[in-house]
PDB file of N, H, CA, C and O in Angstrom:
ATOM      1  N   UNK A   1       8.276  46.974   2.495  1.00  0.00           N
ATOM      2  CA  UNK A   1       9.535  46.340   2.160  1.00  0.00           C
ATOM      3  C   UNK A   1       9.500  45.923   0.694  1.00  0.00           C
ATOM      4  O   UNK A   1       8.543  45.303   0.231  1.00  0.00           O
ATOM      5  N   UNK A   2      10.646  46.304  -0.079  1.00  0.00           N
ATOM      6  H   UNK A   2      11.423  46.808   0.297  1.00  0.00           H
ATOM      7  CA  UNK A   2      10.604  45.963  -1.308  1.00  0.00           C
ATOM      8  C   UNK A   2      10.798  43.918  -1.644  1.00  0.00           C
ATOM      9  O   UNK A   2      10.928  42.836  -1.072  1.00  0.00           O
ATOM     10  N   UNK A   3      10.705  44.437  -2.705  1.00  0.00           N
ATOM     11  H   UNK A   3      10.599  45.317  -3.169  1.00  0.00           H
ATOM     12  CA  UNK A   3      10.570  42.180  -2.996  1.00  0.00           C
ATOM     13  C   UNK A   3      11.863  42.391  -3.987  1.00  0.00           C
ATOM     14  O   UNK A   3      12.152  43.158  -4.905  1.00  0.00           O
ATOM     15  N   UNK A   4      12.455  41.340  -3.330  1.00  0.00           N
ATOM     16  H   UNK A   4      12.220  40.716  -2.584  1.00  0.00           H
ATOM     17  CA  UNK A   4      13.612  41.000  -4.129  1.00  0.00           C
ATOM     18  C   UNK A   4      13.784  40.395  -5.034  1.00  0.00           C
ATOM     19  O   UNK A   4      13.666  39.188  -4.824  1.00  0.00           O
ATOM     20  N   UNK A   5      14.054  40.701  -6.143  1.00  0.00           N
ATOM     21  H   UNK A   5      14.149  41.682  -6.313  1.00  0.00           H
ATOM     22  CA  UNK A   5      13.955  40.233  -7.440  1.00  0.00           C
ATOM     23  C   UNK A   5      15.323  39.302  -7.721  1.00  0.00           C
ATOM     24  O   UNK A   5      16.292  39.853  -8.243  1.00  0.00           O
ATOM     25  N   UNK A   6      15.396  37.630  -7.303  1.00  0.00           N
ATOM     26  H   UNK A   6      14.608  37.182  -6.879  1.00  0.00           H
ATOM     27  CA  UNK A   6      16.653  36.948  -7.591  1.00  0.00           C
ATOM     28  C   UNK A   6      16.909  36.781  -8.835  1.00  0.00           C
ATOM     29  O   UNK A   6      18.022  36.284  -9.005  1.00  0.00           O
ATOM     30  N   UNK A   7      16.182  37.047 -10.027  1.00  0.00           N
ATOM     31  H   UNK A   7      15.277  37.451  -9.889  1.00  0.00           H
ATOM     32  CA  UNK A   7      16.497  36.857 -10.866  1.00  0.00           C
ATOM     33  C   UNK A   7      17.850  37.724 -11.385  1.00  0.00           C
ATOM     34  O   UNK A   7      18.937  37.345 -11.822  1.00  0.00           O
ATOM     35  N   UNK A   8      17.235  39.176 -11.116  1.00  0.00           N
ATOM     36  H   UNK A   8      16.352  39.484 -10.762  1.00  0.00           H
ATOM     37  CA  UNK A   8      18.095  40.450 -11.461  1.00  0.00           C
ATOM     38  C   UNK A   8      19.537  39.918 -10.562  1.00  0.00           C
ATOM     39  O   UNK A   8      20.399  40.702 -10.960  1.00  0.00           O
ATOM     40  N   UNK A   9      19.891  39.408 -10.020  1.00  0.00           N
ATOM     41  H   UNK A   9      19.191  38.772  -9.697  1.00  0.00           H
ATOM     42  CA  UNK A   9      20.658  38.583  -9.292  1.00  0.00           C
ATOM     43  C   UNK A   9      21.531  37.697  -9.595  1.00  0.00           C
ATOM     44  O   UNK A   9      22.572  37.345  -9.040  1.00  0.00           O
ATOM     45  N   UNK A  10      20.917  37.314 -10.690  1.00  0.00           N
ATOM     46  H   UNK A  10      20.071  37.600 -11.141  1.00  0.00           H
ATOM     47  CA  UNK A  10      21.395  36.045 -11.134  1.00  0.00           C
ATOM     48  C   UNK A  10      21.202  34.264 -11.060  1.00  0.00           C
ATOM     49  O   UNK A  10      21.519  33.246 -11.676  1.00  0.00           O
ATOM     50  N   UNK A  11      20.405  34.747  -9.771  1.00  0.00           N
ATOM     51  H   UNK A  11      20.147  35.573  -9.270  1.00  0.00           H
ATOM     52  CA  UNK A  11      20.112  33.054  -8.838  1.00  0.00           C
ATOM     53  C   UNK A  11      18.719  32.713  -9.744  1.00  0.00           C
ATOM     54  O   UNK A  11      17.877  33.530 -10.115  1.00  0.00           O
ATOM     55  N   UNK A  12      18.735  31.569  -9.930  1.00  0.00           N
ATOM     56  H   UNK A  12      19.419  30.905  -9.628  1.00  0.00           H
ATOM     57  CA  UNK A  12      17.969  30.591 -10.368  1.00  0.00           C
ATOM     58  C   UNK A  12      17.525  29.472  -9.422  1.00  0.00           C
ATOM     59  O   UNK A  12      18.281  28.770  -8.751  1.00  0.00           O
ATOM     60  N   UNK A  13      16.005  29.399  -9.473  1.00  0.00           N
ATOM     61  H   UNK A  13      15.391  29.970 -10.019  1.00  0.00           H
ATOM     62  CA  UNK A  13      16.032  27.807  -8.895  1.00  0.00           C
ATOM     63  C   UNK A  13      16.598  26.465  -9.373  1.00  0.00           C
ATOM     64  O   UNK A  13      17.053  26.057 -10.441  1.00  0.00           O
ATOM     65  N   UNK A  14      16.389  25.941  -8.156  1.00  0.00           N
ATOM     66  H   UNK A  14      16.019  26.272  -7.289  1.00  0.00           H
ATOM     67  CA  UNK A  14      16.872  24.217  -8.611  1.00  0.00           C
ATOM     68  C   UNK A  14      16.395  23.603  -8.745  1.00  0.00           C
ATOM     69  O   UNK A  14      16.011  23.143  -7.670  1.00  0.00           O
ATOM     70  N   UNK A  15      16.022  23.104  -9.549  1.00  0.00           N
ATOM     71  H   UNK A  15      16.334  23.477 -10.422  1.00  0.00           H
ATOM     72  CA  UNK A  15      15.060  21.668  -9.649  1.00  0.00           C
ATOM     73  C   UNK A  15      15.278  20.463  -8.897  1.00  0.00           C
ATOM     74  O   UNK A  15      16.393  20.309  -8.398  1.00  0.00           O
ATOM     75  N   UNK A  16      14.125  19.314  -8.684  1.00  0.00           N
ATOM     76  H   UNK A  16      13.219  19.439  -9.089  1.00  0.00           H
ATOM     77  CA  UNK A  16      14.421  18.351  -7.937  1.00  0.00           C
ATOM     78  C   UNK A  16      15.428  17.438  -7.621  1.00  0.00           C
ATOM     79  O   UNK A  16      15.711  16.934  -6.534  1.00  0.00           O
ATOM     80  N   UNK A  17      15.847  17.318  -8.543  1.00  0.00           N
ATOM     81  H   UNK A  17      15.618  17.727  -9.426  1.00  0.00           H
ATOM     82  CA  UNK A  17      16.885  16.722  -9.176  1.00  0.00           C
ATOM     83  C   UNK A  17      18.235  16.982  -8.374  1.00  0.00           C
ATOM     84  O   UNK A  17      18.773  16.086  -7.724  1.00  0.00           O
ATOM     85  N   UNK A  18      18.841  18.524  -8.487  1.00  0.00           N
ATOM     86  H   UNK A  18      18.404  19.251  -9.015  1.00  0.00           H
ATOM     87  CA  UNK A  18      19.462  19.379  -8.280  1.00  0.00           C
ATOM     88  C   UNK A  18      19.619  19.475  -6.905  1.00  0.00           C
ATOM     89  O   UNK A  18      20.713  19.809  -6.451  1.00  0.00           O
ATOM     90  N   UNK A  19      18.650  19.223  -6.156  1.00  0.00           N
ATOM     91  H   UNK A  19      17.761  18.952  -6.525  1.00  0.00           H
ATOM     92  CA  UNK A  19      18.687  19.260  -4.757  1.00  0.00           C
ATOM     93  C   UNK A  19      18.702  18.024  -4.111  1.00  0.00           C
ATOM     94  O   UNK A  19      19.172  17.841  -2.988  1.00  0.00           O
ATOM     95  N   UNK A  20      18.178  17.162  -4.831  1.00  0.00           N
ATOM     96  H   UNK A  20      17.795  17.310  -5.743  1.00  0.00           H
ATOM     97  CA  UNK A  20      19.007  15.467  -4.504  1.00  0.00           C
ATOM     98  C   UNK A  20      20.394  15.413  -4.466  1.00  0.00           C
ATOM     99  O   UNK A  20      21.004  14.801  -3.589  1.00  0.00           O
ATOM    100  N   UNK A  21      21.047  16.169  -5.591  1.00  0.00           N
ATOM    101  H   UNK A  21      20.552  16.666  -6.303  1.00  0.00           H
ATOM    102  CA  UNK A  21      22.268  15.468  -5.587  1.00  0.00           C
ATOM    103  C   UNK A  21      23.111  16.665  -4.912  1.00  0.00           C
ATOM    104  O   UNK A  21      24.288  16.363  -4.718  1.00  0.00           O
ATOM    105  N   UNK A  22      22.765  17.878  -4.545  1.00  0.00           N
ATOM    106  H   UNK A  22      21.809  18.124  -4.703  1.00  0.00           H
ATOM    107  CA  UNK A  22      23.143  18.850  -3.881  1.00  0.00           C
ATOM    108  C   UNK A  22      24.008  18.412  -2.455  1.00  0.00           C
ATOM    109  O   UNK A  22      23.285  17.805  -1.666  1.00  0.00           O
ATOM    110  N   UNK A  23      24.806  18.524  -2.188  1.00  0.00           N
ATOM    111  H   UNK A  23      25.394  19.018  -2.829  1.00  0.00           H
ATOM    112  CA  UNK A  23      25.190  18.062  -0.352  1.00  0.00           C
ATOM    113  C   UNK A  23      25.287  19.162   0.521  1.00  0.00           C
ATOM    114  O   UNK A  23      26.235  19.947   0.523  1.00  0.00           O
ATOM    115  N   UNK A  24      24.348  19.217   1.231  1.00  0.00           N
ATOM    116  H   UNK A  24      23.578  18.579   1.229  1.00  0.00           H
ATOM    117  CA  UNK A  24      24.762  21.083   1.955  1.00  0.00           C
ATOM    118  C   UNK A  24      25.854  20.770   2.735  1.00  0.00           C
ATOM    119  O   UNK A  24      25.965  21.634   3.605  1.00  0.00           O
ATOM    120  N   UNK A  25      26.958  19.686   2.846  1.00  0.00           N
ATOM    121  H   UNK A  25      26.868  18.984   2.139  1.00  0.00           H
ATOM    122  CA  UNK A  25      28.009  20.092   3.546  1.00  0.00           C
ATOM    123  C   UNK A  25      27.926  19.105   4.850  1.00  0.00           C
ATOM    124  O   UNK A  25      28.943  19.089   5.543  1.00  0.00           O
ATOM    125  N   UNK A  26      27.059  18.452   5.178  1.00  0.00           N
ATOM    126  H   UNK A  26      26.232  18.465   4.615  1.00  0.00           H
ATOM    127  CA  UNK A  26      26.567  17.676   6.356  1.00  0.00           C
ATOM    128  C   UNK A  26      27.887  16.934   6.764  1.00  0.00           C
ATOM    129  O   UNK A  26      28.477  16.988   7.843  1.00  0.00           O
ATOM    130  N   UNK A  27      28.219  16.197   5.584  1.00  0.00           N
ATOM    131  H   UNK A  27      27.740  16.153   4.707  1.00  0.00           H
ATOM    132  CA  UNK A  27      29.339  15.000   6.200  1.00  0.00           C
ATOM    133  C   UNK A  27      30.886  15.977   6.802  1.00  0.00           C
ATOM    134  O   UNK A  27      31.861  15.526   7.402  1.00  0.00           O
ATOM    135  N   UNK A  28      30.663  17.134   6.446  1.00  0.00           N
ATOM    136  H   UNK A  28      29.870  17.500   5.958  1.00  0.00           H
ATOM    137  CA  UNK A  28      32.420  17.661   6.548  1.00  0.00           C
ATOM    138  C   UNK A  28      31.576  18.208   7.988  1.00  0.00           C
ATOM    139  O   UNK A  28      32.323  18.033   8.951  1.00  0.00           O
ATOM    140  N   UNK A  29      30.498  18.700   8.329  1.00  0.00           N
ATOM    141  H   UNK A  29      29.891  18.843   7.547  1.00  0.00           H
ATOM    142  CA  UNK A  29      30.291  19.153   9.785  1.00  0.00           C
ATOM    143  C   UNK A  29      30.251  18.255  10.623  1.00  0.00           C
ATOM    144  O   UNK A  29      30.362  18.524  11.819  1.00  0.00           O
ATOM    145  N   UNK A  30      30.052  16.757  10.095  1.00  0.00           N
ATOM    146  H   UNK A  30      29.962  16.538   9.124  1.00  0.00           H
ATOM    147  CA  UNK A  30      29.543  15.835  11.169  1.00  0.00           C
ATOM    148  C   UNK A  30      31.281  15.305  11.626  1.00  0.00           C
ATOM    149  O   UNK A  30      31.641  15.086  12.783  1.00  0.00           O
ATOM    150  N   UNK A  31      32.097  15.196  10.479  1.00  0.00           N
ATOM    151  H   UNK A  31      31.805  15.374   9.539  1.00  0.00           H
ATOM    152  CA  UNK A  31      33.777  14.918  11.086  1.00  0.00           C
ATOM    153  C   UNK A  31      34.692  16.001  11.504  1.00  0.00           C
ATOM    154  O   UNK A  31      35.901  15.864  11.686  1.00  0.00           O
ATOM    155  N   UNK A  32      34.093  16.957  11.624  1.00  0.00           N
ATOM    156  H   UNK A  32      33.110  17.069  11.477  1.00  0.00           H
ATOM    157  CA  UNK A  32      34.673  18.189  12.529  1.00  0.00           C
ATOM    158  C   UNK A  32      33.930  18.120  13.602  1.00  0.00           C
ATOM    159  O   UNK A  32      34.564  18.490  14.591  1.00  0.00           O
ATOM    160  N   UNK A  33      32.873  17.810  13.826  1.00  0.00           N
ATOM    161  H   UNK A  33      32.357  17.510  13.023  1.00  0.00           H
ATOM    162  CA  UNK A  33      32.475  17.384  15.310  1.00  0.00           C
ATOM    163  C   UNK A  33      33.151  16.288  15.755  1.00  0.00           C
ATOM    164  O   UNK A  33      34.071  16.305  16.573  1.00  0.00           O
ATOM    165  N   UNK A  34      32.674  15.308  15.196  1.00  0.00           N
ATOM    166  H   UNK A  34      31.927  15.295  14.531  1.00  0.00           H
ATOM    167  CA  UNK A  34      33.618  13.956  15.770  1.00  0.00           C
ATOM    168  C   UNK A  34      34.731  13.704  16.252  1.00  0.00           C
ATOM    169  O   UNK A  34      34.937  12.924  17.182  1.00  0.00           O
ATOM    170  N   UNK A  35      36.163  14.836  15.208  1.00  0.00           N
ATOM    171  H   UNK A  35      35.995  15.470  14.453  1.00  0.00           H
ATOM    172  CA  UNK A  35      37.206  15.765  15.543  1.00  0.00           C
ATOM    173  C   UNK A  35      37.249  16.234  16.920  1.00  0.00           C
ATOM    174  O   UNK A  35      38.115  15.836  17.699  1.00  0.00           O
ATOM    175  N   UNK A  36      36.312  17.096  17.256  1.00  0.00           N
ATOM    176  H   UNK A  36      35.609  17.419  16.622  1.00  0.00           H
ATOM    177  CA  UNK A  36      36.440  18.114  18.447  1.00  0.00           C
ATOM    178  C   UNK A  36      36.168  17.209  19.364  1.00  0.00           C
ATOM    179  O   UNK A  36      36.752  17.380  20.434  1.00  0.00           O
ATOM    180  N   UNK A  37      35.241  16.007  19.257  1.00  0.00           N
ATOM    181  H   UNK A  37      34.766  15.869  18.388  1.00  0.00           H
ATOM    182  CA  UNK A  37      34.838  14.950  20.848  1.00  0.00           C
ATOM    183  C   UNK A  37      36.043  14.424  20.868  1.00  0.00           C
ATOM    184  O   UNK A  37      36.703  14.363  21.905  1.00  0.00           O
ATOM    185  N   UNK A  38      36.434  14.012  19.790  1.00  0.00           N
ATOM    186  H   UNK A  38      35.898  14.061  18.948  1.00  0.00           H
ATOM    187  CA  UNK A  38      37.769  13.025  19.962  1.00  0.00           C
ATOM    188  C   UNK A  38      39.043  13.406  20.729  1.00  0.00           C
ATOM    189  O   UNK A  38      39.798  12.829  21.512  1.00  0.00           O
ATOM    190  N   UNK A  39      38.960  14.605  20.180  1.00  0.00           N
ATOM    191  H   UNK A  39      38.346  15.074  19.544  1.00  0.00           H
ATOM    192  CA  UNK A  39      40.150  15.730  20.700  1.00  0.00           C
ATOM    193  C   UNK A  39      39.774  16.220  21.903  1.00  0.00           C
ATOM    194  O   UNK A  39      40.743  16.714  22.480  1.00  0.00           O
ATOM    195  N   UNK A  40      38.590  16.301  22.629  1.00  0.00           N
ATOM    196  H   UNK A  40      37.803  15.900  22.161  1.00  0.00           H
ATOM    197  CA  UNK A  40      38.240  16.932  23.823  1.00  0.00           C
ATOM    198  C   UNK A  40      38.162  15.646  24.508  1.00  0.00           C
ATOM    199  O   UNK A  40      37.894  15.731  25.706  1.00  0.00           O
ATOM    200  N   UNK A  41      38.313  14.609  24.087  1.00  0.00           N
ATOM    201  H   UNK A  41      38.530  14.540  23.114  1.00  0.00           H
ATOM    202  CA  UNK A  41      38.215  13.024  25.224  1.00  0.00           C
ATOM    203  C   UNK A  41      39.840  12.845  25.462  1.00  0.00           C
ATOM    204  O   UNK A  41      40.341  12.257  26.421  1.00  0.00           O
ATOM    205  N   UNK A  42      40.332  13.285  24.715  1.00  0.00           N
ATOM    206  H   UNK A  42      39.925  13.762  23.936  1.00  0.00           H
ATOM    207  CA  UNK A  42      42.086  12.924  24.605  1.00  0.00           C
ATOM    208  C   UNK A  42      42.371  13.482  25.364  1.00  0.00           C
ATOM    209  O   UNK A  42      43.165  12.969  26.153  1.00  0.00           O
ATOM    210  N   UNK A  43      41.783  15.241  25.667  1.00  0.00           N
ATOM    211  H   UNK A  43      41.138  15.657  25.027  1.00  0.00           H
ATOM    212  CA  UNK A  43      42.828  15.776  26.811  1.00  0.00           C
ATOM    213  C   UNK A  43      42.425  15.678  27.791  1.00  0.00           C
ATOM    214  O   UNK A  43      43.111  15.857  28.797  1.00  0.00           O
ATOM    215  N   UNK A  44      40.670  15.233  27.822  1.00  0.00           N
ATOM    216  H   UNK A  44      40.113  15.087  27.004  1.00  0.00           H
ATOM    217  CA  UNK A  44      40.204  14.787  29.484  1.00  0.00           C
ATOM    218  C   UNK A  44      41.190  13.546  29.934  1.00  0.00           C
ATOM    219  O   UNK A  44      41.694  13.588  31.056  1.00  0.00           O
ATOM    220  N   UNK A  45      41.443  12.520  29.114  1.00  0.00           N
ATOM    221  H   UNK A  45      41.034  12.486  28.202  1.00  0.00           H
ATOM    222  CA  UNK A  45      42.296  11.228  29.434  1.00  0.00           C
ATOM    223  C   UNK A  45      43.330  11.668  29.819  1.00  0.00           C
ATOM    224  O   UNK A  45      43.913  10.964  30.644  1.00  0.00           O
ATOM    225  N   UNK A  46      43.989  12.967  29.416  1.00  0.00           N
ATOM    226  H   UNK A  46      43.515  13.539  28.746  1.00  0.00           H
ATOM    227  CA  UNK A  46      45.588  13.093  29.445  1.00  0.00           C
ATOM    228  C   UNK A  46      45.984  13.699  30.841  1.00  0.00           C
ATOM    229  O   UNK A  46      47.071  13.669  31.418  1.00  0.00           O
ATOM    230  N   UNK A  47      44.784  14.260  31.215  1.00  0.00           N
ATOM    231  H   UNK A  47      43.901  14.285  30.746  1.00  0.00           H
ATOM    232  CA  UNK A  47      44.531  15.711  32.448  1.00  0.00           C
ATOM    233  C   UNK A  47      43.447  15.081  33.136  1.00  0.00           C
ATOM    234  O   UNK A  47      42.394  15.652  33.420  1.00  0.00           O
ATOM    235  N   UNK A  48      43.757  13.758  33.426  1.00  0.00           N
ATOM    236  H   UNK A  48      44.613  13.294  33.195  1.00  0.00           H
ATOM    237  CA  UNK A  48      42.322  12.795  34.140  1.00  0.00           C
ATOM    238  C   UNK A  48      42.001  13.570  35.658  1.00  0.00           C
ATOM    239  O   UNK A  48      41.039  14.320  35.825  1.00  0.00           O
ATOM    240  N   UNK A  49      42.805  13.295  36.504  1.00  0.00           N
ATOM    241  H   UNK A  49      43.586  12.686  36.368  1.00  0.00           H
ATOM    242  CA  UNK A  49      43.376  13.962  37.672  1.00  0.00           C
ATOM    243  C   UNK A  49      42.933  15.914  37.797  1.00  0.00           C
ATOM    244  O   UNK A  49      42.311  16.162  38.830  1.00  0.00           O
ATOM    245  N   UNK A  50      43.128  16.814  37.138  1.00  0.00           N
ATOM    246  H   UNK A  50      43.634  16.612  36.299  1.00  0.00           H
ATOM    247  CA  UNK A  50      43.009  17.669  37.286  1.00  0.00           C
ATOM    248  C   UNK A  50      41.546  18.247  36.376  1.00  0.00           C
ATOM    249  O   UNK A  50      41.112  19.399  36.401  1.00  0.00           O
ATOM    250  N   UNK A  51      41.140  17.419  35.828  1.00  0.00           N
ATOM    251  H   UNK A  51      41.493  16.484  35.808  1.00  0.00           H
ATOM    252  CA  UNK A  51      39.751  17.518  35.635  1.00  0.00           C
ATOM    253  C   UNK A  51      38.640  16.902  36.269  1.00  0.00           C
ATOM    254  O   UNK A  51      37.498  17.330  36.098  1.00  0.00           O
ATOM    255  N   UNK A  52      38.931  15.808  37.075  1.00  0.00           N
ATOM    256  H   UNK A  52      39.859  15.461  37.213  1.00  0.00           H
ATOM    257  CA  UNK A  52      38.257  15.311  37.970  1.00  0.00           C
ATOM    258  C   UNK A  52      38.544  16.037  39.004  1.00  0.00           C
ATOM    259  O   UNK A  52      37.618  15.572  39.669  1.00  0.00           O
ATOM    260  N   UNK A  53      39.140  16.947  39.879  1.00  0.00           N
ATOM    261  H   UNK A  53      39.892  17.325  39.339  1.00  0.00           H
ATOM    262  CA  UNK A  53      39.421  17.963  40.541  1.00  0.00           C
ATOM    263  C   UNK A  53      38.663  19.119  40.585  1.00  0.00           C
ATOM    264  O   UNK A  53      37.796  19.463  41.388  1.00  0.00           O
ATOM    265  N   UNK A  54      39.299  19.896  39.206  1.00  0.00           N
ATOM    266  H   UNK A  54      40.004  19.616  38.553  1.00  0.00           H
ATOM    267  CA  UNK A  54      37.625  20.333  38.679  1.00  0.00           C
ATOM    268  C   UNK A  54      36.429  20.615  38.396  1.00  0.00           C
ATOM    269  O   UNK A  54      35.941  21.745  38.405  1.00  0.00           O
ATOM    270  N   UNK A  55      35.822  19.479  38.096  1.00  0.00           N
ATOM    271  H   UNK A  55      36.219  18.561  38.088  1.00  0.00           H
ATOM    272  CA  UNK A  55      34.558  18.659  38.211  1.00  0.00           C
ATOM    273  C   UNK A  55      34.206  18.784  39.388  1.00  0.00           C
ATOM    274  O   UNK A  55      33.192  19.453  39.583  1.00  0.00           O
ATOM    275  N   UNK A  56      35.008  18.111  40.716  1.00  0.00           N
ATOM    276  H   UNK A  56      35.832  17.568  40.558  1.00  0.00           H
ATOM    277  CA  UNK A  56      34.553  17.991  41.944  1.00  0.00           C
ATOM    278  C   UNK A  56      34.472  19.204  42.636  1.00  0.00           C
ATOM    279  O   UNK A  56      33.691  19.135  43.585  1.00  0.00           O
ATOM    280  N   UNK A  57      35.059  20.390  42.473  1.00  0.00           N
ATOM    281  H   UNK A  57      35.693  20.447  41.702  1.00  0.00           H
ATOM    282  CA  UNK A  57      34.904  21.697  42.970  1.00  0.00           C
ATOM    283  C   UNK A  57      33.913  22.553  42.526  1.00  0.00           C
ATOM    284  O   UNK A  57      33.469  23.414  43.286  1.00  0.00           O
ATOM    285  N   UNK A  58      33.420  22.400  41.146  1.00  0.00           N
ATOM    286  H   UNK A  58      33.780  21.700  40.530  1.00  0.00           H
ATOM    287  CA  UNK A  58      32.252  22.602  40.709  1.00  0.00           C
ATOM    288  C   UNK A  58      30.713  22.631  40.891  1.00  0.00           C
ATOM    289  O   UNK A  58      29.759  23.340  40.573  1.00  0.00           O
ATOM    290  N   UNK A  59      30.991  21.404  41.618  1.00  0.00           N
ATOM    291  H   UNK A  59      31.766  20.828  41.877  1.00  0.00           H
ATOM    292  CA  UNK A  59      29.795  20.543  41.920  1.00  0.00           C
ATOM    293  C   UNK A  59      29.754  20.774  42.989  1.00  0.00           C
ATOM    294  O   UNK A  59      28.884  20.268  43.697  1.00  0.00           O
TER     295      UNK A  59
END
C-alpha cells in the first residue's frame, strides 16, 4: 500500500494550541440529540394511550 503524502495535499498539522481551541462540533450534536428526546417525549405524551398499547402488545 502506498503512503500518503498529506502534504502534496495540502493538509498540515496542528499544533497544540490549534487543537485546544478547535471544537469538533460536540455542542451542535449534543442539542440535536436533546432535540430528538425532547421531540420523541412530546409525542409519547401526546399518543400516551396508544403507545402504552403498544408497549403492552410487545411485551
Amino acid at each position: 500500500m502506498k503512503n500518503l503524502e498529506l502534504n502534496a495535499c495540502g493538509i498540515q498539522e496542528m499544533d497544540t494550541l490549534e487543537m485546544k481551541q478547535t471544537d469538533g462540533g460536540l455542542v451542535f450534536w449534543a442539542v440535536v440529540g436533546a432535540g430528538l428526546l425532547v421531540a420523541a417525549g412530546a409525542a409519547i405524551i401526546n399518543d400516551w394511550d396508544d403507545f402504552k398499547d403498544g408497549f403492552a402488545s410487545a411485551f
